[in-house]
C-alpha positions in Angstrom: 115.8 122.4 103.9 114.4 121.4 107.5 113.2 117.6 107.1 109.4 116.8 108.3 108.6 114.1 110.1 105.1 112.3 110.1 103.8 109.7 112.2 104.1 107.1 109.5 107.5 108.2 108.9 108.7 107.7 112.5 107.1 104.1 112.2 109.0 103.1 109.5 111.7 104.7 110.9 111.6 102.8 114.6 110.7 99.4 112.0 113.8 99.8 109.6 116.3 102.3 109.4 117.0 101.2 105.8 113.5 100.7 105.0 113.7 104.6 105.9 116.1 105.6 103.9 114.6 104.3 100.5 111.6 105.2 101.0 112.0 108.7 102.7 115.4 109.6 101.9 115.2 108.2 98.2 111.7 108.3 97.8 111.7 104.5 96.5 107.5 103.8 96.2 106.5 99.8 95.8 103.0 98.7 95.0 100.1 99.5 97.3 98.9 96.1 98.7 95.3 95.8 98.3 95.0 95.7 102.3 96.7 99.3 101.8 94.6 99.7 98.9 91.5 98.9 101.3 92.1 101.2 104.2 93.0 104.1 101.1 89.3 103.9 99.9 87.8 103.2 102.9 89.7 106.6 105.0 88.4 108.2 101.2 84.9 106.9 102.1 84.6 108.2 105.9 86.2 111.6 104.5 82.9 112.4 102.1 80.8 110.7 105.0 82.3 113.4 107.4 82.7 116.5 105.0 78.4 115.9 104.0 78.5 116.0 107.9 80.2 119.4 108.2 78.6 121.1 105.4 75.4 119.9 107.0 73.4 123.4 108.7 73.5 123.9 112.4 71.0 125.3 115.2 74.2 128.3 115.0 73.6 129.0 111.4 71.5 132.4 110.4 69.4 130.1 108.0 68.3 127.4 110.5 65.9 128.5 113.7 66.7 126.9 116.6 67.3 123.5 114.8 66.7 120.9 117.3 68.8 117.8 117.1 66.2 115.8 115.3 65.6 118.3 113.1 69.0 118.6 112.2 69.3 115.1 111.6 67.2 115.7 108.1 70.0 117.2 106.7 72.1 114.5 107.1 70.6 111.9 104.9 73.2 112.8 102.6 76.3 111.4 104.2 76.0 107.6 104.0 75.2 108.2 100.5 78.2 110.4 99.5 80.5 107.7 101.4 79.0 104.6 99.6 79.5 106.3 96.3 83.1 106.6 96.9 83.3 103.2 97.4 81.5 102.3 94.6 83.7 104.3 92.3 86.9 102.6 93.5 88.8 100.4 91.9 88.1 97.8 94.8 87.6 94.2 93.6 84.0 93.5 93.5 83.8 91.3 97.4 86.1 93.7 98.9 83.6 96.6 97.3 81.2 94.8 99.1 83.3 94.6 102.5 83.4 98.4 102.4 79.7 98.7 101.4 78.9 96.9 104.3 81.1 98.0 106.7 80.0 101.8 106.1 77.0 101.3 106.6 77.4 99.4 109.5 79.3 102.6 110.6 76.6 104.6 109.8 73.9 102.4 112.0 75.8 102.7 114.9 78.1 106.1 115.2 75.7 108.2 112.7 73.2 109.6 115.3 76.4 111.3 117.2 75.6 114.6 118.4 78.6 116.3 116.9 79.8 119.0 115.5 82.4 118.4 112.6 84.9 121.5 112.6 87.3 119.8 110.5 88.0 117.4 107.8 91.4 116.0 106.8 92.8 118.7 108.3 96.9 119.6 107.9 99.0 120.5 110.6 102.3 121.3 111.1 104.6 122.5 114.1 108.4 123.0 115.7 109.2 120.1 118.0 112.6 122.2 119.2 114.6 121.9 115.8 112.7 119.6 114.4 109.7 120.0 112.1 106.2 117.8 113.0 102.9 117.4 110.3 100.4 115.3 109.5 96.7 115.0 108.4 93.8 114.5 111.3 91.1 112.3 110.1 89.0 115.2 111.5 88.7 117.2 114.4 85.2 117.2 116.4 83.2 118.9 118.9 80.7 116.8 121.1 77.6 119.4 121.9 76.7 117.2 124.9 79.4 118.7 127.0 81.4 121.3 124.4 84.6 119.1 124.2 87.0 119.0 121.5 88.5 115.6 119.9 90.9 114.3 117.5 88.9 111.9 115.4 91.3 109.1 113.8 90.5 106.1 111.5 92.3 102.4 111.4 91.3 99.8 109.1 92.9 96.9 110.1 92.8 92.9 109.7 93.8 92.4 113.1 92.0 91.4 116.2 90.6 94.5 118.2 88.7 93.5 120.5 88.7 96.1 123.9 91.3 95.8 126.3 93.5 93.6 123.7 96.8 94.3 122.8 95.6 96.6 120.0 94.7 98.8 122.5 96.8 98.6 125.0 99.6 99.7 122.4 97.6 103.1 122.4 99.2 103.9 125.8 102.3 104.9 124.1 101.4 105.5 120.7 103.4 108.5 119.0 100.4 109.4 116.4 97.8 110.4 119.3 100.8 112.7 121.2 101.4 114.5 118.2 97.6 114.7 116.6 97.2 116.3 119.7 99.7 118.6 119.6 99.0 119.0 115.8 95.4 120.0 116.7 96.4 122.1 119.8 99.1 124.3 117.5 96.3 125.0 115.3 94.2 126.6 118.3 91.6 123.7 119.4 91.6 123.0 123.3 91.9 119.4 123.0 90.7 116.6 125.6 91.7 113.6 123.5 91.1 111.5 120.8 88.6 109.7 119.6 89.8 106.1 117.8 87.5 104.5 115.6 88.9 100.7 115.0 87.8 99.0 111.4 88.2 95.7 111.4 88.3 94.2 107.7 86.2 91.0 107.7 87.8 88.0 106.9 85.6 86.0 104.8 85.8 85.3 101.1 84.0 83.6 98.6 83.0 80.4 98.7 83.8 78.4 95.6 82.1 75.4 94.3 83.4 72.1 95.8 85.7 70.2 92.9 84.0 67.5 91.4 86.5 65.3 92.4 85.9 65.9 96.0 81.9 66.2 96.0 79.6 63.9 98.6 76.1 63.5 98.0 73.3 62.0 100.4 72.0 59.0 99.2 68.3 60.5 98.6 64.7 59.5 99.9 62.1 57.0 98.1 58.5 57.9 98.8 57.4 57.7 102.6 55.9 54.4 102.6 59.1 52.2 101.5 62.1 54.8 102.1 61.1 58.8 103.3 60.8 60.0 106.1 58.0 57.2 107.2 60.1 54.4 106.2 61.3 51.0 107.5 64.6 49.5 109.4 66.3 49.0 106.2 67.0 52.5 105.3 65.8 52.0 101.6 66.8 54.6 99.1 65.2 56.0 95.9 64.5 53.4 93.9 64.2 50.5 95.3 61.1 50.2 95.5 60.1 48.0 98.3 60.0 48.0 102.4 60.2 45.8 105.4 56.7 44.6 107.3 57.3 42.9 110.7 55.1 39.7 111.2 56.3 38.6 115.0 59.6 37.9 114.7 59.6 37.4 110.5 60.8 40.3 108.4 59.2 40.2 105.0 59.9 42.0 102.5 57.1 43.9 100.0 57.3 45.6 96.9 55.7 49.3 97.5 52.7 49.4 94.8 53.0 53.2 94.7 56.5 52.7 93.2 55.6 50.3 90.4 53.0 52.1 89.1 55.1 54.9 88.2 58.3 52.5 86.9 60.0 52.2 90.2 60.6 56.5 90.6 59.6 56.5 93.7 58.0 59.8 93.3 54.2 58.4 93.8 53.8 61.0 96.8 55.6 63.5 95.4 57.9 63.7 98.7 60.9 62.3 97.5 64.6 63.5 97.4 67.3 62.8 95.3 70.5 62.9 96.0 72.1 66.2 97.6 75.3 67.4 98.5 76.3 67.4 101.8 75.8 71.0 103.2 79.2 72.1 103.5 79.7 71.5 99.7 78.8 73.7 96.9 78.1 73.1 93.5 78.4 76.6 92.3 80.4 79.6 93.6 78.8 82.2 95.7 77.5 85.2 94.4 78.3 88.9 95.0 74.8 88.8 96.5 74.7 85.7 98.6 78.1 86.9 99.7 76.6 90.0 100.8 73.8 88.4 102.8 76.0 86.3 104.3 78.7 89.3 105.6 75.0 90.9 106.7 74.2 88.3 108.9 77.7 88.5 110.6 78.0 92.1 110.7 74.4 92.5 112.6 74.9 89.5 115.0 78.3 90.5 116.2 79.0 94.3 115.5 81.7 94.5 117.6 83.9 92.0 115.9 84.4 94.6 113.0 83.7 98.0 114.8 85.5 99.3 118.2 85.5 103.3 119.6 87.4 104.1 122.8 88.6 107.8 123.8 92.2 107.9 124.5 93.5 110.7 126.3 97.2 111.9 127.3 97.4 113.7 130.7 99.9 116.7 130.9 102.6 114.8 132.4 102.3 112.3 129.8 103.2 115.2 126.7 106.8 115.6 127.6 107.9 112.2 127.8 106.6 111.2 124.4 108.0 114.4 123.0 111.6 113.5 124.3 111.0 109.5 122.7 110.4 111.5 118.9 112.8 113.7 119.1 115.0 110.5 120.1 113.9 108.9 116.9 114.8 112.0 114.7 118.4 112.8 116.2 119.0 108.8 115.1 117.7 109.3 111.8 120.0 112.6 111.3 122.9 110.5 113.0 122.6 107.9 110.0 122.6 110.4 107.5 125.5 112.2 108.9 127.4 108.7 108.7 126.0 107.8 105.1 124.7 104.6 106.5 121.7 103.4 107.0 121.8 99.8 108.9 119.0 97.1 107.8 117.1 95.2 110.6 116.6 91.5 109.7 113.9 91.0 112.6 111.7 93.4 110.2 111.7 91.4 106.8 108.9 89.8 107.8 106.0 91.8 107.4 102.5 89.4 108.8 102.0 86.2 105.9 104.8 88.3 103.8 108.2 90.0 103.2 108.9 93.5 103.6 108.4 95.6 99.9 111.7 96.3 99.6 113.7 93.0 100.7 114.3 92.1 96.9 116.5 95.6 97.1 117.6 95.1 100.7 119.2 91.5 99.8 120.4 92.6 96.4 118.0 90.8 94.3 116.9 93.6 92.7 118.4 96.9 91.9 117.2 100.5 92.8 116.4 101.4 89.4 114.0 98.8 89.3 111.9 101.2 91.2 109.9 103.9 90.9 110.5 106.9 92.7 108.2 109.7 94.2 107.3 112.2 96.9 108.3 110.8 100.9 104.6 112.1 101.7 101.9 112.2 98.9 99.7 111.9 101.6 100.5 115.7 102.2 99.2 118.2 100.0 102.1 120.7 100.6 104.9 118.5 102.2 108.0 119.9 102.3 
């Protein structure tokens, strides 16, 4: 049975050889982290947002008459609805539901007015690279009516920075996935001029807890205006007091405030005082799902950017053949470690960002293979082979 190869399987692939083997060869599965478990939902999410997009009716449809863009807009009401509810659905925890929430419709406010024409979804390719089988799944496959060009639409989520120009992108210039998404597309008969790469930033922010008790600062509070608010004297009396400075030349006597003693010293006469606070970076209560979600607002709107990036990336002819050759280099050592029966580990990968790779326990002999659960090398496909 001819072996296919994916992009995410030549990642792992370049990453790890062993890391490889278990999980392609063996078909070892580990727990989804809930990053993985984030960009799952949300690439879930932007599918229904693009599918109510495509089912949507064109100007070239019999039922619609010369449907100007505006028009056709209408129709689309739909989508930003149909993504949110996949969201909503998931099994997300409640803030990074909220994450989502916000970031689709953030997606939505500024790449929603696009005047495209969906002519896929999700779409499965596969195709001979020499003797070597290629698939994969498009994120969707687009046609800009501006100027008629076709494009490879692909999805990140990612916690990393992305800001244009940055290393993220620059990385692009030799990335395998859009060389063979193009060639994907192309085998399936669209004249491709590159892709489009939509960058999802995760935001960073959590929760904000309540300050322990232990820890907590408090202002000292305001007595009425007359011995201690904001009108008071040199002394910087507090609540309670109940008395203020009067400068006679150069005597300082000091006066019990009347207001304040008629009330038993509350200093609240005015009804301008202020008790004690805590400071303003402290809490005494943890945030809420909503104030959390007016918070992310805030930052979302005054720096868009920061958590959504587009750039068209495009490979040139010449560029094709070169890339093809650096695949099929990968492959031939991937068949050359099955041919010996070994599958060498690479220690500079074990470290995966603030973690270990999933499968160091095995790697190192902590743990043993049957400890695992096994499954299909890409469920991702719905008819891998």
């Amino acid at each position: 049975m001819t072996e296919l190869y994916t992009n995410s399987r030549l990642r792992v692939l370049r990453q790890c050889r062993r890391l490889h083997q278990l999980r392609y060869e063996l078909g070892i599965q580990t727990p989804p982290t809930p990053e993985s478990v984030f960009g799952t939902v949300g690439h879930a999410a932007l599918e229904a947002y693009l599918s109510a997009w495509m089912s949507a009716p064109t100007a070239d449809d019999a039922s619609v008459d010369a449907m100007c863009f505006a028009d056709r807009m209408e129709y689309l009401d739909l989508r930003l609805p149909a993504a949110l509810a996949v969201a909503d659905a998931s099994e997300l925890a409640p803030f990074d539901r909220c994450k989502l929430r916000l970031l689709i419709i953030a997606y939505h406010e500024r790449w929603g007015a696009e005047n495209w024409e969906i002519l896929a979804v999700e779409q499965e390719f596969r195709y001979a690279l020499g003797d070597h089988l290629i698939g994969g799944k498009i994120d969707a496959i687009i046609r800009d009516r501006s100027d008629g060009r076709v494009y490879v639409l692909e999805h990140k989520f990612t916690g990393s920075e992305t800001s244009l120009g940055g290393p993220y992108w620059e990385r692009l210039t030799l990335d395998s996935q859009v060389s063979i998404y193009i060639d994907g597309a192309t085998m399936l008969g669209y004249d491709v001029a590159g892709c489009i790469y939509d960058v999802i930033k995760r935001p960073q922010h959590d929760q904000l807890s309540a300050t322990p008790e232990a820890v907590r600062k408090y202002t000292l509070g305001k007595g009425c205006k007359r011995c201690g608010g904001s009108a008071g004297g040199k002394s910087g009396i507090v609540q309670g007091r109940g008395h203020y400075d009067v400068v006679f030349a150069s005597e300082v006597k000091r006066v019990d405030c009347d207001e304040c003693k008629a009330t038993g010293w509350k200093c609240d006469a005015d009804g301008v005082p202020q008790a004690p606070r805590l400071h303003a970076n402290q809490r005494d209560t943890d945030e809420t799902i909503e104030q959390f979600e007016e918070r992310l607002l805030e930052v979302i709107a005054e720096g868009p950017d920061g958590c959504l990036q587009r750039s068209k990336v495009v490979r040139l002819e010449d560029e094709l053949p070169e890339m093809r050759r650096d695949v099929v280099s990968d492959i031939e050592q991937a068949e050359e470690c099955r041919r010996r029966e070994y599958w060498p580990r690479n220690p500079d990968a074990c470290a995966r960002g603030r973690g270990m790779c999933s499968m160091f326990e095995l790697c190192c002999g902590r743990a043993h293979i049957n400890d695992f659960q096994r499954g299909p090398a890409h469920p991702e496909l719905a008819s891998a082979t």
